[in-house]
Backbone bond lengths (Angstrom), bond angles and torsions (degrees), N, CA, C in turn:
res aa  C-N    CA-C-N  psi(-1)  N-CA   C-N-CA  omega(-1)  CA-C   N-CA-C  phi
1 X - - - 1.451 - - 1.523 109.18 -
2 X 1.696 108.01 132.17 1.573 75.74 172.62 0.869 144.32 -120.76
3 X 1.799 152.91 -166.74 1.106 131.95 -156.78 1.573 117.58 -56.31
4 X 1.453 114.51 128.99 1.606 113.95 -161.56 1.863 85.36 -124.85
5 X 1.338 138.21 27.80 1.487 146.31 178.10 1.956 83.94 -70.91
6 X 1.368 105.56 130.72 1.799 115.03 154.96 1.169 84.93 -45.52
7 X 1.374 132.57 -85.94 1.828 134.05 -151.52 1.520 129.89 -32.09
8 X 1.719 83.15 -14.49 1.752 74.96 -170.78 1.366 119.86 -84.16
9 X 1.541 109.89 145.88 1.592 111.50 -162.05 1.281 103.34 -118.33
10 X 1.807 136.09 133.81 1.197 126.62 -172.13 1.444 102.28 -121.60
11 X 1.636 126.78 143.89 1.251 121.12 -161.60 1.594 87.61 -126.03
12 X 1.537 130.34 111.04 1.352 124.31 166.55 2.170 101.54 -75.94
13 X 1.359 112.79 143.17 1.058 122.92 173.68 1.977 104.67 -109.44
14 X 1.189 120.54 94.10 1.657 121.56 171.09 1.037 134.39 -97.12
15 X 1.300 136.37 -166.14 1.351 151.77 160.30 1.560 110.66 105.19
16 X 1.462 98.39 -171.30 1.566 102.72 178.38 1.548 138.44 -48.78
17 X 1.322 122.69 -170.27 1.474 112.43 179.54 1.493 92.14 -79.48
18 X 1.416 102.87 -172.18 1.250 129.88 176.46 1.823 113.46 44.00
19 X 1.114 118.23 15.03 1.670 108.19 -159.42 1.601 113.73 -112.70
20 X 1.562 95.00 21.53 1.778 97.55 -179.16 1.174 118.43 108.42
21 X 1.053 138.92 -3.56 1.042 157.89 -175.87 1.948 128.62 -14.57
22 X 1.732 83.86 -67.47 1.136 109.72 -149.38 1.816 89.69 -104.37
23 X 1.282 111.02 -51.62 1.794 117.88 161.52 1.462 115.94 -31.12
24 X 1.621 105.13 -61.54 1.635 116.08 -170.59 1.792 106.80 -63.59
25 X 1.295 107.34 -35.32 1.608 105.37 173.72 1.528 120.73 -68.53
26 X 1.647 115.14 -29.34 1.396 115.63 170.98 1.301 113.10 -70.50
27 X 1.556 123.67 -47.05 1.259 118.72 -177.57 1.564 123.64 -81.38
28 X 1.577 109.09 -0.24 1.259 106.63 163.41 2.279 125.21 -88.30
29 X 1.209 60.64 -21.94 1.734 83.54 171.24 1.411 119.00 -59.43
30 X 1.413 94.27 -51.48 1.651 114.38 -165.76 1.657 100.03 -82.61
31 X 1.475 118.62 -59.25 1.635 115.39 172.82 1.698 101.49 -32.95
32 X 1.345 135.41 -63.41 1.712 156.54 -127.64 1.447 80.62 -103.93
33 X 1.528 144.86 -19.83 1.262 123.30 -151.16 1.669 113.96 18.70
34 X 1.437 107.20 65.73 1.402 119.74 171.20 1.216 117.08 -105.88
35 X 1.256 110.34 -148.48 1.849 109.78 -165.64 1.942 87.91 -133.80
36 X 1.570 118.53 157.23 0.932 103.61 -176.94 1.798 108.38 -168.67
37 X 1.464 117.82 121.31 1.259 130.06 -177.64 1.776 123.04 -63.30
38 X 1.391 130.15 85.86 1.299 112.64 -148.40 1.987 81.03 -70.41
39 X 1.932 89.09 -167.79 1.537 80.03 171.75 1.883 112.01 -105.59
40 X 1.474 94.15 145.62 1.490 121.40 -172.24 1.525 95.78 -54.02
41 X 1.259 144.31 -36.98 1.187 142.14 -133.16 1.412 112.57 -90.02
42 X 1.222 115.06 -46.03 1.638 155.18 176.61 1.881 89.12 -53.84
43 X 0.936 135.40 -55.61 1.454 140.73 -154.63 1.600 100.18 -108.29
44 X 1.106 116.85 -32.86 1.613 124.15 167.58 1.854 100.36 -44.51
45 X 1.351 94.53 -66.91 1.562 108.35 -164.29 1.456 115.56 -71.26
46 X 1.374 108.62 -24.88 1.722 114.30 176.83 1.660 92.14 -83.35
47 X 1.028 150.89 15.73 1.368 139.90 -164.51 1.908 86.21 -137.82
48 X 1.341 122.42 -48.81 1.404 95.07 172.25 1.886 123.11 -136.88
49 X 1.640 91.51 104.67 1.486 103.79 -147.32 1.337 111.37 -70.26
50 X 1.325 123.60 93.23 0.941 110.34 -159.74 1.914 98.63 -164.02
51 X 1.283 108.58 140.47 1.646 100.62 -179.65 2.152 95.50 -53.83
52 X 1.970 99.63 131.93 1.014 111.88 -177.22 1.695 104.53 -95.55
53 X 1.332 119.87 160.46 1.527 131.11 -165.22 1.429 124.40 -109.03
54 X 1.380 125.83 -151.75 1.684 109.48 174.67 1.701 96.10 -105.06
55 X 1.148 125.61 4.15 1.481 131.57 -157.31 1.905 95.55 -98.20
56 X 1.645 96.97 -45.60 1.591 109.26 -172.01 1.684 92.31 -56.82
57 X 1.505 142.00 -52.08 1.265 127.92 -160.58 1.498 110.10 -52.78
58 X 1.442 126.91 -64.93 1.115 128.91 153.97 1.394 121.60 6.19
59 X 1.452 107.88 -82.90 1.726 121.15 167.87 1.603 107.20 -51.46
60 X 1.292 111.88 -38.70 1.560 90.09 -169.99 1.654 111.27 -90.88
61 X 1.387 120.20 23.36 1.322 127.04 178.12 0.989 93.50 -88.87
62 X 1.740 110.20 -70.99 1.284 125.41 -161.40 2.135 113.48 -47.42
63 X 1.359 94.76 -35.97 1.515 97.86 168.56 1.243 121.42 -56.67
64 X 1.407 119.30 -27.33 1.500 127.55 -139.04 1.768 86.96 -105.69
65 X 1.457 110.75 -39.66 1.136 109.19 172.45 1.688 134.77 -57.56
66 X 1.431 97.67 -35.16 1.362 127.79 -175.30 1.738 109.83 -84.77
67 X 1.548 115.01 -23.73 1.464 102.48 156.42 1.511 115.52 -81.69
68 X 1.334 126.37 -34.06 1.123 131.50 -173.12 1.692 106.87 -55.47
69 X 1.449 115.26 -54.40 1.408 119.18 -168.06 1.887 95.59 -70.93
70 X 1.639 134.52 -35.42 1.131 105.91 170.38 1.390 128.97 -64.05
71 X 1.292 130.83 -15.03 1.135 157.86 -128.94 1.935 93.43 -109.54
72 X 1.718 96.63 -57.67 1.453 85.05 -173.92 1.784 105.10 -93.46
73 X 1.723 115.16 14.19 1.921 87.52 -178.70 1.840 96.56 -88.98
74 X 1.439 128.56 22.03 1.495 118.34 170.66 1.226 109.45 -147.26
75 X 1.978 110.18 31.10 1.779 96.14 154.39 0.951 102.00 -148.31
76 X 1.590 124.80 -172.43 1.653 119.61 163.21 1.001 141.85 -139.67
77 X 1.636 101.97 33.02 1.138 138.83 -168.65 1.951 108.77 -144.38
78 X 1.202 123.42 63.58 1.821 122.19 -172.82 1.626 98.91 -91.66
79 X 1.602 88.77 148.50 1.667 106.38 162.04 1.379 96.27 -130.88
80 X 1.768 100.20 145.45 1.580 113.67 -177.03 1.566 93.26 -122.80
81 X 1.094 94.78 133.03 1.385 125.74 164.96 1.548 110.35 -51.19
82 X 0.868 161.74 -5.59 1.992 163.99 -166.24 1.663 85.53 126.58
83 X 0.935 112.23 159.05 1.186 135.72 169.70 1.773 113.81 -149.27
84 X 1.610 112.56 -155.78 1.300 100.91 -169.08 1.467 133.50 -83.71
85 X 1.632 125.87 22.90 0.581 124.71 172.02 1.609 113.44 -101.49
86 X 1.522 117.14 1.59 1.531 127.66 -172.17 1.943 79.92 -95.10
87 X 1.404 141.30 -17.31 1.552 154.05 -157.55 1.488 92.61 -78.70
88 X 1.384 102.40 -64.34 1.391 120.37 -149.57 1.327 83.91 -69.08
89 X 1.702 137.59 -76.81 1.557 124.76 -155.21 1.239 105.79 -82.03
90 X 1.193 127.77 -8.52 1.373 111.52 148.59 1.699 143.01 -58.06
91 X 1.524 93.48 -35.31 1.363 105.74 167.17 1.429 113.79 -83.81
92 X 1.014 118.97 -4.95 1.638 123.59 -173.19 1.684 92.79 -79.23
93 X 0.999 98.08 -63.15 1.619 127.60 -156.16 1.331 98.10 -48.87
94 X 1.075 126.98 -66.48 1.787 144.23 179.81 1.447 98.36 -70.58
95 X 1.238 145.49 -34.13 1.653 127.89 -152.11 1.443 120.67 -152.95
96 X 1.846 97.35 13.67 1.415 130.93 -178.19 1.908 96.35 23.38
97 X 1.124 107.50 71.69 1.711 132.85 176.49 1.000 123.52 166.39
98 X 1.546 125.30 148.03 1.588 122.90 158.01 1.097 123.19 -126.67
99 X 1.162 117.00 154.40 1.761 114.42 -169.44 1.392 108.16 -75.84
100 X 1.215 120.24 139.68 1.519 123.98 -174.13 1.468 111.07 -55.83
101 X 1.347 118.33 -37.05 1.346 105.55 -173.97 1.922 120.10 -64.92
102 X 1.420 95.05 -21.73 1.734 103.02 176.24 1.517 96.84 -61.69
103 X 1.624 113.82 -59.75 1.429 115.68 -178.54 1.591 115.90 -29.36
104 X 1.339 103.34 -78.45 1.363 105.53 167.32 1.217 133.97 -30.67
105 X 1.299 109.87 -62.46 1.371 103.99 166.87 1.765 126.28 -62.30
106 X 1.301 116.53 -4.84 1.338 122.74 169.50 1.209 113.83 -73.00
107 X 1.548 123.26 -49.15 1.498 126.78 164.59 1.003 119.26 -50.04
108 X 1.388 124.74 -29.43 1.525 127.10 -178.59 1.416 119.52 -71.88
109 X 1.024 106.35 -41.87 1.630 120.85 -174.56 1.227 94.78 -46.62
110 X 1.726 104.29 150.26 1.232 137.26 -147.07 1.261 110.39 -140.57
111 X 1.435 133.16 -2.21 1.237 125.83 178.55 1.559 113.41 -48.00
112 X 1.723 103.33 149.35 1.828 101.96 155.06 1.644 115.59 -89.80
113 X 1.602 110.35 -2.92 1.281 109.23 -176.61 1.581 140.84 -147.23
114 X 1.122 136.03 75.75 1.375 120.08 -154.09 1.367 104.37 -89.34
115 X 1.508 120.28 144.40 1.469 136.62 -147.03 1.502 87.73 -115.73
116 X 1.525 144.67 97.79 1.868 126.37 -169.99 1.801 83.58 -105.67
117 X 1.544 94.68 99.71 1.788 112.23 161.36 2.461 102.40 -49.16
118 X 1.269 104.26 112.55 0.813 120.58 144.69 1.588 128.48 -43.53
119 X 1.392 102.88 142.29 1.593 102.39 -177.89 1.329 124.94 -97.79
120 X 2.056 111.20 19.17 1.187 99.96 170.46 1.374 152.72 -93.00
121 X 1.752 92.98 18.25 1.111 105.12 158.87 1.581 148.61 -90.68
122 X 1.182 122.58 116.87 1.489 116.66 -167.86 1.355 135.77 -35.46
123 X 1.956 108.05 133.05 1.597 99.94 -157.65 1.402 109.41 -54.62
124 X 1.605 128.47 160.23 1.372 140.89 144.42 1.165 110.78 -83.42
125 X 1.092 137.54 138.24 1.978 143.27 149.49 1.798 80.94 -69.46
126 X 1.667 75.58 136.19 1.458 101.08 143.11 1.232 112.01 173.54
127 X 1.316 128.63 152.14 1.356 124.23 -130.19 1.456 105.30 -81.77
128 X 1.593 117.42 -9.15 1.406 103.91 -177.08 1.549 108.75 -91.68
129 X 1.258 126.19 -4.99 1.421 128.53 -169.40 1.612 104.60 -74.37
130 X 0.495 118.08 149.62 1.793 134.70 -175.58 1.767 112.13 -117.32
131 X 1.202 119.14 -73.86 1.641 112.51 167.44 1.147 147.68 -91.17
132 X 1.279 147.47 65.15 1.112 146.92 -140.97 1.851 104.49 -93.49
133 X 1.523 129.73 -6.05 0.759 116.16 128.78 1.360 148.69 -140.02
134 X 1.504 94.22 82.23 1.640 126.47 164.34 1.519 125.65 -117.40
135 X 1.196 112.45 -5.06 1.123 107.55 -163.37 1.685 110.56 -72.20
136 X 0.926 147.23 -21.18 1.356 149.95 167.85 2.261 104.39 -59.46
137 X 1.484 98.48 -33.56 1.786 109.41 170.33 1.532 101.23 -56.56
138 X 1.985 107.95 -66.02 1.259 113.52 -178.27 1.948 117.61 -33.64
139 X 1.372 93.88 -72.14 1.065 111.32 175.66 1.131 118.15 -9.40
140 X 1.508 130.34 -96.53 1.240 150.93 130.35 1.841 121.13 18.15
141 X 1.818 96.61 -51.85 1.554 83.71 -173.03 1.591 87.47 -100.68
142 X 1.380 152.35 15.12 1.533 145.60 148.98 1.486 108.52 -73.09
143 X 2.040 119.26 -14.67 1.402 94.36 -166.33 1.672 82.68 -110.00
144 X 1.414 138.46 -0.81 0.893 133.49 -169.53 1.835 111.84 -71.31
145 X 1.733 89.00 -57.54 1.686 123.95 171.36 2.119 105.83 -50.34
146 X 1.128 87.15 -37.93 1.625 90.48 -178.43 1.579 108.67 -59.47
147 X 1.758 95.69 -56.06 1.466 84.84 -177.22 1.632 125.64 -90.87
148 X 1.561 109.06 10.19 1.499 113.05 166.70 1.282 109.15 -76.39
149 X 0.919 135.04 -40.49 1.671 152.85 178.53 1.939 105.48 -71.27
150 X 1.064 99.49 5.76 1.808 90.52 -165.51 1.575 121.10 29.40
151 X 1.176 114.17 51.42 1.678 110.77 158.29 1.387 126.76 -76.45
152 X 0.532 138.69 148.72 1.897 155.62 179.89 1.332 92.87 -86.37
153 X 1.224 115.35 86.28 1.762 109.80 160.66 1.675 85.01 -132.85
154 X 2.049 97.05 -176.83 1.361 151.70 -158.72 1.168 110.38 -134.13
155 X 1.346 116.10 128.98 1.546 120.14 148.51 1.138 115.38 -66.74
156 X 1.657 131.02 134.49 1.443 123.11 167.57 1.502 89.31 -117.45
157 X 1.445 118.10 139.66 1.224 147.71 170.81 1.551 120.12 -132.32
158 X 1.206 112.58 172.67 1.639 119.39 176.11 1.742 108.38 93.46
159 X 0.681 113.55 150.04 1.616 153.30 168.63 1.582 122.16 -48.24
160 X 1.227 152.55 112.04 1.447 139.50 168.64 1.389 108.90 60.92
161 X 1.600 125.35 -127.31 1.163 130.05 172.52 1.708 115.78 -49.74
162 X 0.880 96.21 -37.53 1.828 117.02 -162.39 1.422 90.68 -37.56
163 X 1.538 109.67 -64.77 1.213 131.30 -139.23 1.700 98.79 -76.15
164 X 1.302 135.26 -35.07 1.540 164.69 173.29 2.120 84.70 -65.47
165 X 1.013 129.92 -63.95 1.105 133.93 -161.74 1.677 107.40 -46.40
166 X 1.718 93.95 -48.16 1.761 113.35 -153.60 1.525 98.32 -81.77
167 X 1.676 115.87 -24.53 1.205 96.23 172.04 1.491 117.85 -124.97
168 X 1.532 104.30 36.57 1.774 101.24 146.18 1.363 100.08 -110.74
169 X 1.030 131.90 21.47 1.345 125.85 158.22 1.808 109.23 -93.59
170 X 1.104 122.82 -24.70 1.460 127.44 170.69 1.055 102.68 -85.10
171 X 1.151 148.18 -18.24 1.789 147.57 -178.03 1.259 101.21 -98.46
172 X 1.317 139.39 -40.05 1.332 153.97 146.68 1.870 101.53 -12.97
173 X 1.705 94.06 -80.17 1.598 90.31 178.26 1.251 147.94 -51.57
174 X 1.393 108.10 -15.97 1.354 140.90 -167.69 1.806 97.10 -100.41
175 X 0.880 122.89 -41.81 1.969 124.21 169.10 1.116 113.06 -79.42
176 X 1.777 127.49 -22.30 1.424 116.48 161.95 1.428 130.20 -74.17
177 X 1.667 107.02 -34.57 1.443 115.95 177.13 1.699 102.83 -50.31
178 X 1.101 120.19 -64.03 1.015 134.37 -161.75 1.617 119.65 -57.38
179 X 1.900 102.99 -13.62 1.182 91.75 -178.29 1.588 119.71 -99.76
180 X 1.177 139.67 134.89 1.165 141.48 159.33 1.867 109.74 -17.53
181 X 1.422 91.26 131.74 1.658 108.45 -177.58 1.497 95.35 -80.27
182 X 1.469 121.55 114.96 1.729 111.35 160.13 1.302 108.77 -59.20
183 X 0.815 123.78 -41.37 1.547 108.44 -172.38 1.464 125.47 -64.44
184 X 1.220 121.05 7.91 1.343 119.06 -155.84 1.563 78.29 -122.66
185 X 1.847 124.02 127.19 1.310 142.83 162.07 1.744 97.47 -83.69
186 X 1.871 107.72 126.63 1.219 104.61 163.36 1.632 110.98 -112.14
């Protein structure tokens, strides 16, 4: 079952390839000593090497979902690595469609925070990335979708630390709201 605590706070980490992604979720984890969903997708594809299809997204939701929910029944504080809204324009993008069940599960999502990784950091090769120059396109249609959907996200930007700085300062805001005012006698 999983964690059903009011307290628990979920931090989606998004945006394009190459833009930090997967770094900014370890080091937010580790600062927060939190709990944290890497992404399913990355390990999906190193496990079956092989050009992937419109059928594989599906599976790699459903994975992505299934670390996330172990992830939050033993903390109360999670960061996800992309989740389903990196599903949906991904599947758009490649197969101009998405399978309803990603949809669904997009409405569902529950984060208090989506983190949209900026593209000013310089591309990496690596063999699963596909556009290296689109990502300013990406960009754009993750901050578009963000705010059609009314999510509560952040730009994270900056460089090395910088970039680690800008978004524990947005995770920051999101653990203060939440905390009880001492000063206030109930």
């Amino acid at each position: 079952m999983p964690n059903t605590i009011k307290e628990l706070k979920k931090v989606a980490i998004t945006g394009p390839e190459s833009t930090g992604k997967s770094l900014l979720t370890s080091q937010l984890a580790k600062h927060y000593h939190a709990g944290f969903a890497e992404e399913y997708a990355r390990k999906y594809l190193e496990n079956n090497p092989r050009i992937y299809v419109e059928n594989d997204l599906l599976t790699i939701a459903k994975g992505q979902l299934k670390l996330l929910w172990q992830v939050e029944t033993c903390n109360s504080l999670v960061f996800c690595d992309t989740e389903m809204l990196v599903m949906k324009i991904w599947s758009e993008y490649k197969y101009s469609r998405c399978h309803p069940f990603i949809l669904e599960m997009l409405q569902q999502q529950d984060f208090d925070l989506y983190l949209l990784c900026d593209v000013d950091l310089p591309w990496e090769y690596d063999p699963q990335r596909e556009n290296p120059t689109l990502r300013k396109y990406f960009f754009d249609w993750y901050e578009t979708e963000l705010i059609r959907l009314g999510f509560n996200y952040r730009i994270v930007n900056g460089i090395g630390e910088q970039r680690l700085h800008n978004a524990i300062a947005a995770v920051d805001e999101i653990l203060t709201i939440s905390k009880p005012n001492p000063g206030i006698i109930l």
